[in-house]
BAFI-187006 format. One record per residue: residue number from 1; residue in three letters; chain; x, y, z of N, C-alpha, C, CB in turn. Coordinates in nm, 4 decimals, m for minus. Glycine has a CB too. Layout:
BEGIN
> pagu|dofi|romi|nx|ny|nz|cax|cay|caz|cx|cy|cz|cbx|cby|cbz
> NUM|Ala|A|X|Y|Z|X|Y|Z|X|Y|Z|X|Y|Z
...
# end
This chain:
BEGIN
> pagu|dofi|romi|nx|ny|nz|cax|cay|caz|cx|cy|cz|cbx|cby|cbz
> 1|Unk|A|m3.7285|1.4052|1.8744|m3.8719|1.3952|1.8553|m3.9047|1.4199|1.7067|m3.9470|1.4965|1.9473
> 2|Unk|A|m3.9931|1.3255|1.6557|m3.9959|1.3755|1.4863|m4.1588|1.4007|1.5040|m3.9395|1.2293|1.3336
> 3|Unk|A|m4.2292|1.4324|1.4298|m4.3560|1.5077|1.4054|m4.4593|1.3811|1.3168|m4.3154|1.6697|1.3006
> 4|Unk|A|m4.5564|1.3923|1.3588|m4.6351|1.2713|1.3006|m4.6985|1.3660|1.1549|m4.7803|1.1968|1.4344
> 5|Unk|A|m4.6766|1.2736|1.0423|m4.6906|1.3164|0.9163|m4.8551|1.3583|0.9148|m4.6401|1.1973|0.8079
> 6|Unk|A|m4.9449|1.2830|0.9797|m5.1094|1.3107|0.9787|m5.1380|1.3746|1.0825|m5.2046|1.1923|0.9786
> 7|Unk|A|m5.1040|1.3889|1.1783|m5.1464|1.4718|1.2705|m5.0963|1.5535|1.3318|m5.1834|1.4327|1.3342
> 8|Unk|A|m4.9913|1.5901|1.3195|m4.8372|1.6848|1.3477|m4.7963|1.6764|1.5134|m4.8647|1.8851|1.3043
> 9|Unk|A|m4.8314|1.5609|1.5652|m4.7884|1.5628|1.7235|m4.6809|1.5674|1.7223|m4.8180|1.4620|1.8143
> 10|Unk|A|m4.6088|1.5612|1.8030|m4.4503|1.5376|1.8521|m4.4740|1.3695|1.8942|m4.3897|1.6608|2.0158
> 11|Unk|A|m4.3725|1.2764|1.8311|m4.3685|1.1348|1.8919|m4.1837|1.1234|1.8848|m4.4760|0.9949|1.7781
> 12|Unk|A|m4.1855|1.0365|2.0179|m4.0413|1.0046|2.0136|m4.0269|0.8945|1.8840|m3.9886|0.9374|2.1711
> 13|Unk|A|m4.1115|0.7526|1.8980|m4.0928|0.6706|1.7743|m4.2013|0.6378|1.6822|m4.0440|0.5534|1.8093
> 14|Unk|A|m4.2097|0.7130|1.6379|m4.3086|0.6828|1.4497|m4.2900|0.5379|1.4125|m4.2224|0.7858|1.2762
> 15|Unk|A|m4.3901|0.5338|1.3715|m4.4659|0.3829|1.2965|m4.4705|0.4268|1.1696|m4.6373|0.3275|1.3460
> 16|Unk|A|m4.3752|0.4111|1.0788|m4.3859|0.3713|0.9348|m4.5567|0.2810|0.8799|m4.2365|0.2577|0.9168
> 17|Unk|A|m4.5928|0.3790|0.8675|m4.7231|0.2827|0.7997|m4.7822|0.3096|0.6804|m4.8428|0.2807|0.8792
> 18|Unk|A|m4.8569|0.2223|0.5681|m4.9322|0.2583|0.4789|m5.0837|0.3152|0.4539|m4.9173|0.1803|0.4350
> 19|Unk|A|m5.0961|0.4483|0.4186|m5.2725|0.4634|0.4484|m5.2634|0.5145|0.3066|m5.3561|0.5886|0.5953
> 20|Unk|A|m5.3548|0.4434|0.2613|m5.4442|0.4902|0.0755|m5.3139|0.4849|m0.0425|m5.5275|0.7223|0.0666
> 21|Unk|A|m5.2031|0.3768|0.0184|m5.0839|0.3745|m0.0930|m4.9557|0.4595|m0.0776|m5.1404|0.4212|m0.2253
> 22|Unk|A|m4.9266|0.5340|0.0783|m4.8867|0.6499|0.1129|m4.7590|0.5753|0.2219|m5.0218|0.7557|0.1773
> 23|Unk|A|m4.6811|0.5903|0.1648|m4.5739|0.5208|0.3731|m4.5742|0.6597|0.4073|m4.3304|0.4278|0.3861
> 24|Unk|A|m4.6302|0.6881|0.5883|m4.5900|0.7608|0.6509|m4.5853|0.7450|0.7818|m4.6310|0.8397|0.6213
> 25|Unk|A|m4.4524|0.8808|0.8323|m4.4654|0.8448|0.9482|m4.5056|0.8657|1.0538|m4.4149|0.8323|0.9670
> 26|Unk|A|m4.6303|0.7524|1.1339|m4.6691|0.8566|1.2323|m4.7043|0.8159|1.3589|m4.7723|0.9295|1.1891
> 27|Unk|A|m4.7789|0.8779|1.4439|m4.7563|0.8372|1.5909|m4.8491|0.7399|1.6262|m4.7682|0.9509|1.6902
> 28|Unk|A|m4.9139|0.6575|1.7255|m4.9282|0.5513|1.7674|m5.0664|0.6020|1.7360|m4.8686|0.4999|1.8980
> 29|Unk|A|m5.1429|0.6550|1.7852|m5.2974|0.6843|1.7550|m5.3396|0.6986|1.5947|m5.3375|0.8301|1.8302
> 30|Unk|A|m5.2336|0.7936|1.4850|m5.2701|0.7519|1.3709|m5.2348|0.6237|1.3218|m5.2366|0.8315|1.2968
> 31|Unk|A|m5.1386|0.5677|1.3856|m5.1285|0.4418|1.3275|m5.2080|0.3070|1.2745|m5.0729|0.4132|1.3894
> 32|Unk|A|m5.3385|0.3204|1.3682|m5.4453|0.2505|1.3457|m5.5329|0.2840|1.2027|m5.5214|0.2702|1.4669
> 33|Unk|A|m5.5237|0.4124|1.0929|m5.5197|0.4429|1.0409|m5.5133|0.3523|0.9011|m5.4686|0.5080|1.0902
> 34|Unk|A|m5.3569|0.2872|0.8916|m5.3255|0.2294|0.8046|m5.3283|0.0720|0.8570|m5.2087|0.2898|0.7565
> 35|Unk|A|m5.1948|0.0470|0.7722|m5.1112|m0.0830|0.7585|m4.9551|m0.0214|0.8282|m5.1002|m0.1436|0.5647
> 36|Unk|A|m4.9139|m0.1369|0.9263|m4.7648|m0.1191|0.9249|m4.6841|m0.1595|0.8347|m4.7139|m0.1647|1.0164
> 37|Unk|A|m4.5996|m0.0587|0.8055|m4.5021|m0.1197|0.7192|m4.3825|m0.1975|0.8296|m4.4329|0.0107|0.6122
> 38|Unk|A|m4.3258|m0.2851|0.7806|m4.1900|m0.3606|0.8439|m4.0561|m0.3088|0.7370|m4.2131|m0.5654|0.8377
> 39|Unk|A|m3.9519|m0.2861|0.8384|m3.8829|m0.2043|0.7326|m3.7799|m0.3119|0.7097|m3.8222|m0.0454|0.7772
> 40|Unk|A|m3.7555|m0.3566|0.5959|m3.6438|m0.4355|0.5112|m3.4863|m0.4362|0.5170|m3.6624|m0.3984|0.3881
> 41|Unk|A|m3.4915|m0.3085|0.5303|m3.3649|m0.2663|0.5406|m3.3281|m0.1621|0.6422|m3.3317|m0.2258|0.4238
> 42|Unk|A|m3.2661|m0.2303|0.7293|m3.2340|m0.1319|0.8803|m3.0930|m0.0379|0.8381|m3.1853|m0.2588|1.0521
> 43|Unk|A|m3.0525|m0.0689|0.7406|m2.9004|m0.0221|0.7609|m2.9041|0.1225|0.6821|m2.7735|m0.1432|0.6858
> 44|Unk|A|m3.0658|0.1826|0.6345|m3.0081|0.3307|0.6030|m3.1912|0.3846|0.6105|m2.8927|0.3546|0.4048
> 45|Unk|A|m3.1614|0.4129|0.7561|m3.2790|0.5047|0.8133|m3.3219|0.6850|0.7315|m3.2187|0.5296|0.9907
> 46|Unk|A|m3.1897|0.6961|0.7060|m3.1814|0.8528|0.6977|m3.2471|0.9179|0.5683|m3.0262|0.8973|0.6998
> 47|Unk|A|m3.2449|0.7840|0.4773|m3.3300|0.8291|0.3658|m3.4985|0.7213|0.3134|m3.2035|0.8296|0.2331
> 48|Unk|A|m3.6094|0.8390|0.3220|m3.7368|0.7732|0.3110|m3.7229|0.7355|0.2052|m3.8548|0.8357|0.3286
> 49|Unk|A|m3.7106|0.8019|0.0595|m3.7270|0.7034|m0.0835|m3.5563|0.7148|m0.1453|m3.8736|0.7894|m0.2282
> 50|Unk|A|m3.5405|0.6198|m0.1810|m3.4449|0.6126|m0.2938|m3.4177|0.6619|m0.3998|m3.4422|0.5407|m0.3292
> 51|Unk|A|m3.3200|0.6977|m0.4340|m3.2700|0.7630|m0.5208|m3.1740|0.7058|m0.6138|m3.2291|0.8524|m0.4667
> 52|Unk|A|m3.1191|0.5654|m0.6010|m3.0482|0.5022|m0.7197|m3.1228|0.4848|m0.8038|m2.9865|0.3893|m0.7071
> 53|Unk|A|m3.0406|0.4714|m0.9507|m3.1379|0.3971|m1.0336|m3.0679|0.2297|m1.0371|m3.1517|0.4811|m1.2039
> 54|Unk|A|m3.0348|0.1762|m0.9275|m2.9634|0.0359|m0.9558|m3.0938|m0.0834|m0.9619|m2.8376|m0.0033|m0.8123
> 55|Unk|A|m3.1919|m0.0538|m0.9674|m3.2988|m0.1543|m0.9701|m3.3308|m0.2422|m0.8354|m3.2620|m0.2482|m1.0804
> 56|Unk|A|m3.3057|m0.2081|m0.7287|m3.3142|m0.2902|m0.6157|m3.4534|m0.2157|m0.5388|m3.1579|m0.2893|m0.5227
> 57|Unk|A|m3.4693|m0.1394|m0.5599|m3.5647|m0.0526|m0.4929|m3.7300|m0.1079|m0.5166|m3.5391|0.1042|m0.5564
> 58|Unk|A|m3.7782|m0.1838|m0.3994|m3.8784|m0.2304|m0.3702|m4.0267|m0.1156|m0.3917|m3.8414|m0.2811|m0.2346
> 59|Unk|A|m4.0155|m0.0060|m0.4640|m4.1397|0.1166|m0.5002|m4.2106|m0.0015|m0.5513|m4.1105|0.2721|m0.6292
> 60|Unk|A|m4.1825|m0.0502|m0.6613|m4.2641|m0.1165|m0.7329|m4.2368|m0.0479|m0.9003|m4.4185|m0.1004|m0.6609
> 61|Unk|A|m4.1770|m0.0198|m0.9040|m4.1220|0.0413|m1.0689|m4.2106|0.1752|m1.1118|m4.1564|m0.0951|m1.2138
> 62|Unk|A|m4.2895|0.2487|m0.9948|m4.3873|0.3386|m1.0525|m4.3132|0.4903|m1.0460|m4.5372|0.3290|m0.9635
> 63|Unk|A|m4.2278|0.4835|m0.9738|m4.1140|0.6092|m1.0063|m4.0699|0.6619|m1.1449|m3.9817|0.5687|m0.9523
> 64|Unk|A|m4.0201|0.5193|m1.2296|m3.9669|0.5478|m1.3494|m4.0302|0.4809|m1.4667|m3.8363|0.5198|m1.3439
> 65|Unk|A|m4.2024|0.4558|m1.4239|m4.2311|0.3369|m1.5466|m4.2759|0.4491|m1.6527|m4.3769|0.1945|m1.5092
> 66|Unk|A|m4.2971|0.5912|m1.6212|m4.3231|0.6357|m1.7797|m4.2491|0.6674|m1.8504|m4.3887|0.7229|m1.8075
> 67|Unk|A|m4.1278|0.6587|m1.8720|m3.9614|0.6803|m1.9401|m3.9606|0.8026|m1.9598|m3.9134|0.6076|m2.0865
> 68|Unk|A|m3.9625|0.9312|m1.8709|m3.9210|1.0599|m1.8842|m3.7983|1.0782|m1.8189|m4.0142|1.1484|m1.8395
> 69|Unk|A|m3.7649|1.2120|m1.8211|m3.6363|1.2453|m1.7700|m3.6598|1.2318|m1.6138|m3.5848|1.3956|m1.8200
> 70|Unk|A|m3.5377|1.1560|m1.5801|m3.5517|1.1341|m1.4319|m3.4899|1.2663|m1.3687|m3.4708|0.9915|m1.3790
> 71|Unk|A|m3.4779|1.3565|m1.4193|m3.4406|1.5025|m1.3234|m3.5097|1.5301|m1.1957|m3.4753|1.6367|m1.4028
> 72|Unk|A|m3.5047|1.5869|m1.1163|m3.5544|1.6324|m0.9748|m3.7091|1.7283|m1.0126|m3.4099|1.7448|m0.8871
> 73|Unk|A|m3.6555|1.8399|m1.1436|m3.7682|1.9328|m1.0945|m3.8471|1.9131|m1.2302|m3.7216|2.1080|m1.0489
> 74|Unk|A|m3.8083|1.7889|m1.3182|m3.9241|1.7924|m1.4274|m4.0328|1.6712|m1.3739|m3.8550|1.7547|m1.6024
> 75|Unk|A|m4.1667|1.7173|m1.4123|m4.3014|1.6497|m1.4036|m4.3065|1.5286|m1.4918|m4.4161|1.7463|m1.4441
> 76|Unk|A|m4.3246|1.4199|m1.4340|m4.3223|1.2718|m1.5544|m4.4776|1.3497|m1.6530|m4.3767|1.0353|m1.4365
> 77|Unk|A|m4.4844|1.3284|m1.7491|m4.5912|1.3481|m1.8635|m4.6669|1.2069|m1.8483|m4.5186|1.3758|m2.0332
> 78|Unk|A|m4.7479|1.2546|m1.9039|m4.8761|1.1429|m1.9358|m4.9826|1.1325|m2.0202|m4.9444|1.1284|m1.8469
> 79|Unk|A|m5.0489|1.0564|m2.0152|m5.1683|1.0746|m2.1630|m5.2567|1.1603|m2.1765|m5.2607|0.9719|m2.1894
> 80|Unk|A|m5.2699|1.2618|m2.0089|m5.3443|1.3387|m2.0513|m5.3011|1.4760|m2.0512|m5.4439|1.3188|m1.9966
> 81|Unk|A|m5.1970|1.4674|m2.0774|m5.0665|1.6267|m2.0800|m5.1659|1.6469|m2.2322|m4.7976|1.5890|m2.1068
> 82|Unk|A|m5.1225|1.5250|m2.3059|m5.1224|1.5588|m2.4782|m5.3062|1.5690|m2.5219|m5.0247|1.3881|m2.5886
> 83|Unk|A|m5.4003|1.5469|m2.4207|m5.5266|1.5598|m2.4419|m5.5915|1.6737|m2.4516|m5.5767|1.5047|m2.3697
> 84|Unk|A|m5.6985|1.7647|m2.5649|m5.7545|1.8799|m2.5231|m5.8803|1.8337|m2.4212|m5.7979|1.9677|m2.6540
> 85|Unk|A|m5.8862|1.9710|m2.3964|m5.9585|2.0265|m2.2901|m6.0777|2.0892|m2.3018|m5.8924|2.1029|m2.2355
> 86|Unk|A|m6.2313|2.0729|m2.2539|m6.3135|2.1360|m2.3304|m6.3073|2.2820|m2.2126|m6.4719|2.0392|m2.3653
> 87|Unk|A|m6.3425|2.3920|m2.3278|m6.2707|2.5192|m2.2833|m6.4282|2.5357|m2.2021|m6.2006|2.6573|m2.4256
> 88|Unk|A|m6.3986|2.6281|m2.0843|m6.4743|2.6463|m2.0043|m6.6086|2.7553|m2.0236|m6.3917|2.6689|m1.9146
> 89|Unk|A|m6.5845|2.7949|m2.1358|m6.7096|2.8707|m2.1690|m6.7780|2.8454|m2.3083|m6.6772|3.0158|m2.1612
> 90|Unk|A|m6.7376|2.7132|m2.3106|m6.8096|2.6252|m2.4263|m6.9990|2.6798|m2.4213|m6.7823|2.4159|m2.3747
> 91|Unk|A|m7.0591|2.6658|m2.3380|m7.1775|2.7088|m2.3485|m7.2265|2.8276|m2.3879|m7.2156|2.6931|m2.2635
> 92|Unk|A|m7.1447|2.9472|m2.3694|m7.1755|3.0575|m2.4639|m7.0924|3.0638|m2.6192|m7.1415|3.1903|m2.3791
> 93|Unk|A|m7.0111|2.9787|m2.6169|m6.9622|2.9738|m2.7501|m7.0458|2.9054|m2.8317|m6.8385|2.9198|m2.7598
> 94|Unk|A|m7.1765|2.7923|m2.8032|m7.2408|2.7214|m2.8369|m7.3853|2.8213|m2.8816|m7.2373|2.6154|m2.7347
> 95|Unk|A|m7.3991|2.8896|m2.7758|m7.5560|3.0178|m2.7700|m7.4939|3.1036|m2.8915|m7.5850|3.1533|m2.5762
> 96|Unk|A|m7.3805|3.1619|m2.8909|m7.3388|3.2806|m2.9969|m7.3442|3.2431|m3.1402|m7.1898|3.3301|m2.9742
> 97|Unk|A|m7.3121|3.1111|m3.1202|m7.2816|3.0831|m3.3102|m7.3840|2.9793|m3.3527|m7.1009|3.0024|m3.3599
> 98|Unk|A|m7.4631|2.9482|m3.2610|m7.6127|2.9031|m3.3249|m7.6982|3.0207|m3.3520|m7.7024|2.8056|m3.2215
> 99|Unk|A|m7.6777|3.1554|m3.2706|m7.7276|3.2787|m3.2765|m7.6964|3.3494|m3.3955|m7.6897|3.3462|m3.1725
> 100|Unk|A|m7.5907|3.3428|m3.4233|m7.4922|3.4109|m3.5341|m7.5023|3.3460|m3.6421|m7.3460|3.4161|m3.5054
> 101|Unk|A|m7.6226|3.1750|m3.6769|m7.6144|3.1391|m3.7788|m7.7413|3.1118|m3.7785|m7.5248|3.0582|m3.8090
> 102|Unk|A|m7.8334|3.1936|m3.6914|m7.9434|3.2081|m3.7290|m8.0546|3.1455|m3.6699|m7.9369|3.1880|m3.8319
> 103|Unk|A|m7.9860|3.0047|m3.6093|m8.0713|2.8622|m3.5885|m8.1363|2.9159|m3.4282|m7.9450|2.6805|m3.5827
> 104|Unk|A|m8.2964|2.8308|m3.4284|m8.3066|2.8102|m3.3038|m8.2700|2.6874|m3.2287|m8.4122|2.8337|m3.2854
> 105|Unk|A|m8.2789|2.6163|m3.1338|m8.2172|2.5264|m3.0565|m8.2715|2.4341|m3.1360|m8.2359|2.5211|m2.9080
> 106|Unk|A|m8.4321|2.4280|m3.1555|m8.4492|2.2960|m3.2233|m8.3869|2.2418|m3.3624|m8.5783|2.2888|m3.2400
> 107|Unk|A|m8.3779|2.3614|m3.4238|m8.3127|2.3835|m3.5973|m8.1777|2.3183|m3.5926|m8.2834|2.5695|m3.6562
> 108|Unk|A|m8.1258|2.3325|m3.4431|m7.9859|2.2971|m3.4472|m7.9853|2.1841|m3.3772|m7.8897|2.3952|m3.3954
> 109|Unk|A|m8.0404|2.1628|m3.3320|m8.0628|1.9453|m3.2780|m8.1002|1.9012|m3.3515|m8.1622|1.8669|m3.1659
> 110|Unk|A|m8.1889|1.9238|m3.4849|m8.2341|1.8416|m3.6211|m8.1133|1.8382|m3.6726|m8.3471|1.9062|m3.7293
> 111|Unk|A|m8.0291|1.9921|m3.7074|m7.9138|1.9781|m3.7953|m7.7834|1.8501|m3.7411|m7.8489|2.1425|m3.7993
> 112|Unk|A|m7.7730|1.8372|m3.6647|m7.6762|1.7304|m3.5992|m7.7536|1.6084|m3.5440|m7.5916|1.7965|m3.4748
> 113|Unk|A|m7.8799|1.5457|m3.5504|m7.9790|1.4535|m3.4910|m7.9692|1.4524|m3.3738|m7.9781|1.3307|m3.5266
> 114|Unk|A|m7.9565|1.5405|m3.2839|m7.9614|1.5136|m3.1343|m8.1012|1.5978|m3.0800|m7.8067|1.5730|m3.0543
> 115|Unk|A|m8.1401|1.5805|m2.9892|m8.2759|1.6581|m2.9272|m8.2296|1.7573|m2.8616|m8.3718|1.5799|m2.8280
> 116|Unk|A|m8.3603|1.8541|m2.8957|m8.3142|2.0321|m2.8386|m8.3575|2.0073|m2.6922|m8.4248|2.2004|m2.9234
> 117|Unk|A|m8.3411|1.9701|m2.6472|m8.2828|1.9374|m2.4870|m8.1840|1.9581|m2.4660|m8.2798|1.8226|m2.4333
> 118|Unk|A|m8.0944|1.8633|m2.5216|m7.9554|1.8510|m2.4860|m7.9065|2.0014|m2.5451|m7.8760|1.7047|m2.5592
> 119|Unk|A|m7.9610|2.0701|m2.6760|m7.8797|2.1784|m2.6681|m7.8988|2.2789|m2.5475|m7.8946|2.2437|m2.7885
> 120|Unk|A|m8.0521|2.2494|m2.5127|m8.0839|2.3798|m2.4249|m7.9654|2.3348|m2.2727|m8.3046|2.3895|m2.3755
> 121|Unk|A|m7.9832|2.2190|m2.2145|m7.8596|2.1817|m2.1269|m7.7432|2.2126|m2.1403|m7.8395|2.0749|m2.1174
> 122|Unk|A|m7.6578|2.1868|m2.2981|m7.5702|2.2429|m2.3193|m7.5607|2.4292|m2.3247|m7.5468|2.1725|m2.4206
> 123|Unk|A|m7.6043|2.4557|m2.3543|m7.6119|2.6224|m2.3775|m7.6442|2.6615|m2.1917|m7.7846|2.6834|m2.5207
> 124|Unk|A|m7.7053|2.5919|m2.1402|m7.7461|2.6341|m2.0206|m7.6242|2.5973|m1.9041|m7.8894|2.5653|m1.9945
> 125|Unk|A|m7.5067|2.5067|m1.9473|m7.3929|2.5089|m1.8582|m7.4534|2.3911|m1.7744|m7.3578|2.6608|m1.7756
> 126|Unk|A|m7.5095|2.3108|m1.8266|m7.5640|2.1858|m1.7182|m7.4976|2.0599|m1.7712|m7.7489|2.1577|m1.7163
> 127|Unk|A|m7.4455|2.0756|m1.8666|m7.3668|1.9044|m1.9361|m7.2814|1.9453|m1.9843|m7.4330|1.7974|m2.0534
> 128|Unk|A|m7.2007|1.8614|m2.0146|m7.0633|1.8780|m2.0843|m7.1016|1.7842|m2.1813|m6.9169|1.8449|m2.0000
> 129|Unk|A|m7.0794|1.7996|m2.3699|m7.0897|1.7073|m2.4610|m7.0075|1.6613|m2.4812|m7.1263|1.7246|m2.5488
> 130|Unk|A|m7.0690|1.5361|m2.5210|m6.9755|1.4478|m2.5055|m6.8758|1.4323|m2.6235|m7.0384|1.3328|m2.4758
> 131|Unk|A|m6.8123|1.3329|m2.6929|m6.7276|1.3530|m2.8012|m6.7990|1.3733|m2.9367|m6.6379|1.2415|m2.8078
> 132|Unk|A|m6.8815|1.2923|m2.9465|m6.9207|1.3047|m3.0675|m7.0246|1.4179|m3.0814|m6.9655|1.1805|m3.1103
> 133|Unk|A|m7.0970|1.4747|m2.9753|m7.1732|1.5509|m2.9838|m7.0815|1.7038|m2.9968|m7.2680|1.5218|m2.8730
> 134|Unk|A|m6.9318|1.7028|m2.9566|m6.8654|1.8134|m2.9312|m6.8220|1.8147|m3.0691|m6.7621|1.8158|m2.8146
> 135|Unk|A|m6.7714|1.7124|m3.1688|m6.7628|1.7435|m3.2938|m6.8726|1.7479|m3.3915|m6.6840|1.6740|m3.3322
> 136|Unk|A|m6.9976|1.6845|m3.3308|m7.0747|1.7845|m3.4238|m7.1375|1.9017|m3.4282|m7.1456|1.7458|m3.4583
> 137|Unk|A|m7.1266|1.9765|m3.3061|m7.1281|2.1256|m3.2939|m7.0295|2.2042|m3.3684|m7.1119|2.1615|m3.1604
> 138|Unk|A|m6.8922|2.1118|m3.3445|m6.7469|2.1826|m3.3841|m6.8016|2.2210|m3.5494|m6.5756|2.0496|m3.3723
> 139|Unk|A|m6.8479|2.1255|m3.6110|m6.8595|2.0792|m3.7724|m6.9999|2.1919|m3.7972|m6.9029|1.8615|m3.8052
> 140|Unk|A|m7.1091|2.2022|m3.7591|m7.1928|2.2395|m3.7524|m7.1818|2.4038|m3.7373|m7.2430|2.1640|m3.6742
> 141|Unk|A|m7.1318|2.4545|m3.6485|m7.1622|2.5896|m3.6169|m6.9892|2.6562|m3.6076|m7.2681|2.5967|m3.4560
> 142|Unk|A|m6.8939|2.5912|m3.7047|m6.7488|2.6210|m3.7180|m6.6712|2.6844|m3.6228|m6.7298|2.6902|m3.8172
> 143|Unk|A|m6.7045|2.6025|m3.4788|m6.6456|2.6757|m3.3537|m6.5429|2.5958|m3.2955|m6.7508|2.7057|m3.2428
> 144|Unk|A|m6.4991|2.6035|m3.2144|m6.4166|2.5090|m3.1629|m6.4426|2.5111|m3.0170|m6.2746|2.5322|m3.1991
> 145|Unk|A|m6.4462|2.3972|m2.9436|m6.4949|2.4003|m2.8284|m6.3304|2.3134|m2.7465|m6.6715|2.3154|m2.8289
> 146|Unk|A|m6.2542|2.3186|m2.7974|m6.1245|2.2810|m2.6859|m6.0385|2.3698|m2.7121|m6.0453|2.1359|m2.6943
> 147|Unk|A|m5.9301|2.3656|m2.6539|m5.8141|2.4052|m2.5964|m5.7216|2.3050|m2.5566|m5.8409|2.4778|m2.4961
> 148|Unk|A|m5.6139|2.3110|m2.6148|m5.4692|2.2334|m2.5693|m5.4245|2.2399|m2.3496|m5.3100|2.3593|m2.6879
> 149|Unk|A|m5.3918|2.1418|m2.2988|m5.4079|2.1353|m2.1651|m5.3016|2.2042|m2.1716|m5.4209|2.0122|m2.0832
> 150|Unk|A|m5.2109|2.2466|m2.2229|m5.0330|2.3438|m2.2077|m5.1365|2.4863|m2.1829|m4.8773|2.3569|m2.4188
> 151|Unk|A|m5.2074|2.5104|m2.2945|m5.2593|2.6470|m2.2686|m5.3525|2.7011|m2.1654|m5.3123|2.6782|m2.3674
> 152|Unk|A|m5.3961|2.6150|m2.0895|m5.4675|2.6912|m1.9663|m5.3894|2.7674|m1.8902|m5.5295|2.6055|m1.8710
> 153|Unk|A|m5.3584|2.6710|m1.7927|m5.2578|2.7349|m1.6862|m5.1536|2.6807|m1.6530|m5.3028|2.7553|m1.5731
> 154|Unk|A|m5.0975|2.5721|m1.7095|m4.9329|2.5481|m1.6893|m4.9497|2.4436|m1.5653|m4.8253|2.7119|m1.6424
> 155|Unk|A|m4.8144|2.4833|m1.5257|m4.8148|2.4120|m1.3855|m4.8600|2.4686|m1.2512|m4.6884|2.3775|m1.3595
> 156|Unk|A|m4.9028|2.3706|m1.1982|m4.9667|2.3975|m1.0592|m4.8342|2.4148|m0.9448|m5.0785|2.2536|m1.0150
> 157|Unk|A|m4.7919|2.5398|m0.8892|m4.7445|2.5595|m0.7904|m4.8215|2.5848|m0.6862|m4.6733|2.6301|m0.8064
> 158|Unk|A|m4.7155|2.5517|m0.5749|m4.7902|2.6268|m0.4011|m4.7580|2.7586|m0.4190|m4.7088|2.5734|m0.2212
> 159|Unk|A|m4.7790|2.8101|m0.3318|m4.7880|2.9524|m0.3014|m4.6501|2.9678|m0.1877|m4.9594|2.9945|m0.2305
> 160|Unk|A|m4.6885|2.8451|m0.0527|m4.6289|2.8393|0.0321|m4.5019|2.7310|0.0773|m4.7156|2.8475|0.0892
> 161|Unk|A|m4.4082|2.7842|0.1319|m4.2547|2.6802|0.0978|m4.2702|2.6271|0.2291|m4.0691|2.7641|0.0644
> 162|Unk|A|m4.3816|2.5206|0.2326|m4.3383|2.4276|0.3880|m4.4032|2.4993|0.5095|m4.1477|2.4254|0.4277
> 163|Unk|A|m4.4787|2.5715|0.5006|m4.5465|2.6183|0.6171|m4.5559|2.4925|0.7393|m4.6987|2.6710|0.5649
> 164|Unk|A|m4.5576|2.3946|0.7883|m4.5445|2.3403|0.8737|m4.6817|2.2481|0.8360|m4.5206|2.4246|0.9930
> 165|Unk|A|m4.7441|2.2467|0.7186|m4.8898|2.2306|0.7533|m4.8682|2.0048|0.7273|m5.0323|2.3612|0.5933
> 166|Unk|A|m4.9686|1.9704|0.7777|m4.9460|1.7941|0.7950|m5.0922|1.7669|0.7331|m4.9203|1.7153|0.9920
> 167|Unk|A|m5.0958|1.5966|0.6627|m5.2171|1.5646|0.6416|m5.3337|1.5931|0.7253|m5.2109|1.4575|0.6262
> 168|Unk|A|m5.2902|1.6197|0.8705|m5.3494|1.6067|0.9881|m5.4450|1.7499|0.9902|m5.2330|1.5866|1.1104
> 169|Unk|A|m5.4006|1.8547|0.9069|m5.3863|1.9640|0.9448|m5.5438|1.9637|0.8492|m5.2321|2.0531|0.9177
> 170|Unk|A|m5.5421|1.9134|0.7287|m5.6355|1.8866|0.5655|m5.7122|1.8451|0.6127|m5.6002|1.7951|0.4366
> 171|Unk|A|m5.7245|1.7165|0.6859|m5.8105|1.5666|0.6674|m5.8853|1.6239|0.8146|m5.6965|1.3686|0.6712
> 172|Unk|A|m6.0370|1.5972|0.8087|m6.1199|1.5893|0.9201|m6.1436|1.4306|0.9266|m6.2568|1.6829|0.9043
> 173|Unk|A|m6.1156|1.3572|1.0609|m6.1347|1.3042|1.1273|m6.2907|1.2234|1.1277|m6.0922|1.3780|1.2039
> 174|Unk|A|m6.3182|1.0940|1.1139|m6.4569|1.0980|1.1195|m6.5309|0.9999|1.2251|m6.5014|1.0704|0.9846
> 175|Unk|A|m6.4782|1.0625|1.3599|m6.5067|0.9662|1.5007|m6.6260|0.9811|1.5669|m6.4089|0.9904|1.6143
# end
């Protein structure tokens, strides 16, 4: 008996199917869910994804298209590994050093041409500025409003090694 990947029943035979870009396997009621997959190759059940690198492998090249180390426990990188981050208490860093240089909100939307709206929104934690408005605060009131994405918090681990839990377990149902 294998366990249905979305809903954790017990089924004797799982339906390989696709839901939101996902093959899984599962029992006849989630199956309606997706798309069936038809499986290509009968002669090696025992493994769901592949692991050669001989190029035959029907993924679609999205395993290895960003050329990192194909190791087991390193994370492929991407464009926004190397992107900053606007730091999360940008809005009092914005109140302190317009404070600390004297300006009121309007003094400081003339000084950069933007309207003291947007600062009072910004200072008030209701918008995030946008690029050019984030470097002319940066330029303006000599603060810095990012942070490198390495320096927050790293990598995202679980907590828990396999608790038993299934999509089925996440996803509410909407019948």
């Amino acid at each position: 008996m294998v366990q249905c990947e979305m809903c954790g029943a017990e089924t004797p035979s799982p339906k390989t199917v696709k839901v939101e870009g996902a093959e899984l396997q599962v029992c006849d009621e989630c199956a309606d869910f997706g798309t069936e997959v038809r499986d290509q190759s009968t002669s090696s059940s025992s493994t769901k994804y592949s692991t050669s690198s001989s190029g035959s492998s029907d993924s679609g090249g999205s395993s290895s298209s960003s050329g990192g180390s194909s190791g087991g426990s390193t994370r492929r990188r991407d464009m926004f590994d190397e992107m900053d981050e606007i730091v999360t208490d940008y809005d009092q860093r914005i109140r302190e050093a317009r404070e600390d240089a004297g300006l009121s909100q309007k003094e400081l939307a003339k000084a950069i041409s933007e309207k003291a709206s947007l600062i009072r929104k910004l200072e008030g934690g209701n918008v995030l500025p946008s690029d050019t408005v984030q470097k002319k605060l940066e330029s303006e009131l000599g603060i810095s409003l990012t942070q490198s994405a390495d320096e927050e918090d790293g990598e995202w681990s679980s907590d828990s090694a396999g608790d038993g839990l299934t999509l089925g377990d996440m996803v509410k149902r909407k019948d």
